[in-house]
Structures are given as structure tokens and as C-alpha cells.
N, C-alpha and C positions, 0 to 999 in steps of 0.2 A: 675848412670853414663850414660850418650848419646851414641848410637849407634854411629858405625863411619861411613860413608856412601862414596861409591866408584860411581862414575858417569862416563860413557864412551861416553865422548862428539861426538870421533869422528863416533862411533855404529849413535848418532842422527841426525851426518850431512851427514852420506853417505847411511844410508838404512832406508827405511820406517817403522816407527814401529807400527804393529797393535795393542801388545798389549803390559803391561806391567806386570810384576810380582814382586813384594816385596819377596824375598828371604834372608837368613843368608848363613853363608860360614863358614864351620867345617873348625878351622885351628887349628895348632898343633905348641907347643912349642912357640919360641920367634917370631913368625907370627905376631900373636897379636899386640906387641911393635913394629913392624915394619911399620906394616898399622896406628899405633896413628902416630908413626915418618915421613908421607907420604910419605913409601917406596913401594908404593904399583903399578904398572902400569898395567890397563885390556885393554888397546889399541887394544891388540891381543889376547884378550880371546874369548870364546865363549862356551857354554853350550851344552851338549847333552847328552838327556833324555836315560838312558840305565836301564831297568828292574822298570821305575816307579819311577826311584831317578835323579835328576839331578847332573851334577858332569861338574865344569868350569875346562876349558882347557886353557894353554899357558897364564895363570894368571903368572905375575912375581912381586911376591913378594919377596924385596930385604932381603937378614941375617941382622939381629939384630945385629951392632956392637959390644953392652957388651957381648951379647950371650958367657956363657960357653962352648957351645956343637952347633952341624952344625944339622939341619934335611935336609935330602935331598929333593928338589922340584918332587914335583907327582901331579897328578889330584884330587883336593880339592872338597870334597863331598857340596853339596848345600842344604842348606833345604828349602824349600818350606813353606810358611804362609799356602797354601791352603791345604789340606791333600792328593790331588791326583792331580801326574801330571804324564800328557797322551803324547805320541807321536802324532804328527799331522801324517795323514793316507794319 
């Protein structure tokens, strides 16, 4: 099955990007069905690096209509391709 892949057009027209990084995003429950269903908006997200894990903020991803059950929105852990990531100093 294909990854589903989230692009923040507006991150590219308003700020410079040095670098880029290929990351996954730990979701929970009907998250998943929500991002195939493209419920998904990072407009307003943004990343930041705490203890060596990165973890995206003001990610808004909409509830899963069928959903049985509600999970509450929190700050969704990131995993990294590469195996260390650093704070810039």
C-alpha cells in the first residue's frame, strides 16, 4: 500500500527552505482513515525538536465520520528517516 503524503504549499511560498527532511507521523485510532479521506490540513503546523524526537504542532486532522469513539487532538510524535535529529544551536 502507498504512503499518503501531506505537502504544505503554503511553508514553500512563504519561507525559504534549507533543508528538507522525509519523516512518518505516529497517529492514533481513526487518524489514519481521516488523512486517506483528505482530512488532513498542516497549513499551521510546525515541528519542534524536544529531547532528540520531533513532535508537529497545530497539525489539524479532522474525526473519522464512521469513527466509534473520539481521540482527543494532541501533539503527534514524528519519526525521522534519519536516526538523529539535532536541535540547530
Amino acid at each position: 500500500m502507498p504512503a499518503e503524503s501531506i505537502l504544505n504549499r503554503k511553508a514553500l511560498r512563504d519561507f525559504h527552505i534549507l533543508e528538507r527532511y522525509e519523516a512518518g507521523i505516529e497517529l492514533k485510532g481513526s487518524e489514519v482513515k481521516s488523512i486517506r479521506a483528505g482530512k488532513a490540513n498542516i497549513s499551521d503546523a510546525f515541528a519542534r525538536i524536544e529531547n532528540s524526537e520531533a513532535f508537529l504542532y497545530n497539525a489539524d486532522i479532522q474525526p473519522y465520520e464512521k469513527a466509534s469513539h473520539e481521540i482527543p487532538a494532541s501533539s503527534a510524535s514524528v519519526r525521522a528517516k534519519s536516526p538523529t535529529i539535532s536541535a540547530p544551536i
